[in-house]
GUTILO-608455 format. One record per residue (C-alpha): z, x, y; residue in one letter. Coordinates in steps of 0.1 Angstrom, whole numbers, plus 5000, padded with zeros to 4 digits. Each point is the difference from the previous one (the first is absolute). Example, Ala and Ser with C-alpha at 12.3 -4.5 7.8 and 13.67 -1.06 7.14 Angstrom:
! residues 2
507851234955A
499350145034S
***
This chain:
! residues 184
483949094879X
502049685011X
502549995026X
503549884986X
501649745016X
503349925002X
500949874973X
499150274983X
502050255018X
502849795000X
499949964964X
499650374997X
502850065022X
502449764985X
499550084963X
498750425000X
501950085035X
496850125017X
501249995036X
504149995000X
501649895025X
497149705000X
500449745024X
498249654982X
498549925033X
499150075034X
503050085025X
499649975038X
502249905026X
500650235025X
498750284977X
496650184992X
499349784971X
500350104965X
499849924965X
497849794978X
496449885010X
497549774987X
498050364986X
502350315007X
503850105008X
501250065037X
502450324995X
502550135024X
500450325013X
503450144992X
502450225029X
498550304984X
498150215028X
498350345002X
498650035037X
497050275004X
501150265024X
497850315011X
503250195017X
499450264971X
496650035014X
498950014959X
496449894984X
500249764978X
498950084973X
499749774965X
500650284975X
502850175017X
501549755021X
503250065018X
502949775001X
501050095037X
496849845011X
502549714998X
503149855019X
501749794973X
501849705010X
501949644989X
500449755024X
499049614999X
497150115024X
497250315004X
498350055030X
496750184992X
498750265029X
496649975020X
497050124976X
502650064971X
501449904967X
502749914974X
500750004967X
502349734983X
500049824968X
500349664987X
503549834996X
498349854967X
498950224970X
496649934983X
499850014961X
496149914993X
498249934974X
497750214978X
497649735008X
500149935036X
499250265030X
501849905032X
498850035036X
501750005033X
499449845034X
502150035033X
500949675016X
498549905029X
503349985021X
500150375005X
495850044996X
500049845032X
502250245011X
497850254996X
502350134967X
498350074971X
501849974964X
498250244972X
500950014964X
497250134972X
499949764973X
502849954979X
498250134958X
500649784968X
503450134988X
501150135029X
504149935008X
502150085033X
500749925038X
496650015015X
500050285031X
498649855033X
497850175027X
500349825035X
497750115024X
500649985034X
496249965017X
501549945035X
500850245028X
503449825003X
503049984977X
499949744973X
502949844978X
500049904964X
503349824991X
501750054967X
500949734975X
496549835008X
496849954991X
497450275004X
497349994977X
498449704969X
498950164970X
497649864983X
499850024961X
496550024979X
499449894962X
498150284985X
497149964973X
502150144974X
502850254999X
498750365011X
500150294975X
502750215021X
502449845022X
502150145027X
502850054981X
498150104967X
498650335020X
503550035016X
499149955037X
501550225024X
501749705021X
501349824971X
503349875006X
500550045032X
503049905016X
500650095036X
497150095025X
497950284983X
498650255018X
496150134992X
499650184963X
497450234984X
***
């Protein structure tokens, strides 16, 4: 299962639209850097926030999960509370490949910050924003800044083509545009 550089994804990108908005090559300045690298795709977080809240002292619960477990916010930064988490998406939508399965890593700008990035892998066929999890290991408030890079995914050549892809069962997250909540 080869790693695909990028020439590959920028081909991909270019000619089948499989990250749009692409950026052809890394970005940095005084930004968390973003866009293409030699074997993945730097993707930014957009101003889309859902901050964990326990005022509603609720469980949380995967099969019934409550949408007031949430503060929902837009701004060009989030801070993220002690031993807590938010939920964002991507400012670039994903359209992969019935042959590829992607994988996500946080960058190690906010690792070392003791914030933790989490995305399950991204299926052959699946399409839509990708929803972020920032963790927030630290007792202390952390920030994540909109419009910057947050996470490189990294995209893997399967054997073949698989005998059901995500969108070929109709995956419950397909398409998704904003920042999506848990679903059973």
């Amino acid at each position: 299962m080869p790693v695909l550089s990028d020439k590959w994804i920028r081909k991909m990108s270019l000619e089948e639209k499989m990250i749009v908005p692409f950026e052809n090559a890394q970005v940095r300045g005084n930004k968390i850097s973003y866009g293409l690298s030699s074997y993945g795709y730097d993707a930014r977080v957009a101003d889309e926030f859902k901050i964990f809240t326990n005022v509603n002292s609720e469980i949380v619960d995967p099969k019934n999960f409550k949408s007031s477990n949430f503060v929902s916010k837009n701004s060009s930064e989030c801070i993220i509370p002690p031993n807590s988490f938010v939920l964002a998406r991507t400012i670039e939508r994903f359209k992969i490949p019935k042959d590829v399965l992607v994988i996500c890593l946080g960058k190690s700008t906010y690792a070392r910050c003791g914030i933790i990035v989490n995305v399950t892998p991204l299926e052959p066929g699946w399409e839509g924003h990708v929803t972020l999890e920032f963790s927030n290991t630290t007792p202390l408030p952390a920030k994540i800044y909109a419009n910057e890079g947050v996470a490189q995914f990294i995209f893997l050549k399967g054997n073949e083509k698989p005998e059901v892809t995500y969108s070929d069962r109709k995956g419950k997250y397909m398409g998704q545009s904003g920042v999506t909540l848990p679903k059973v």
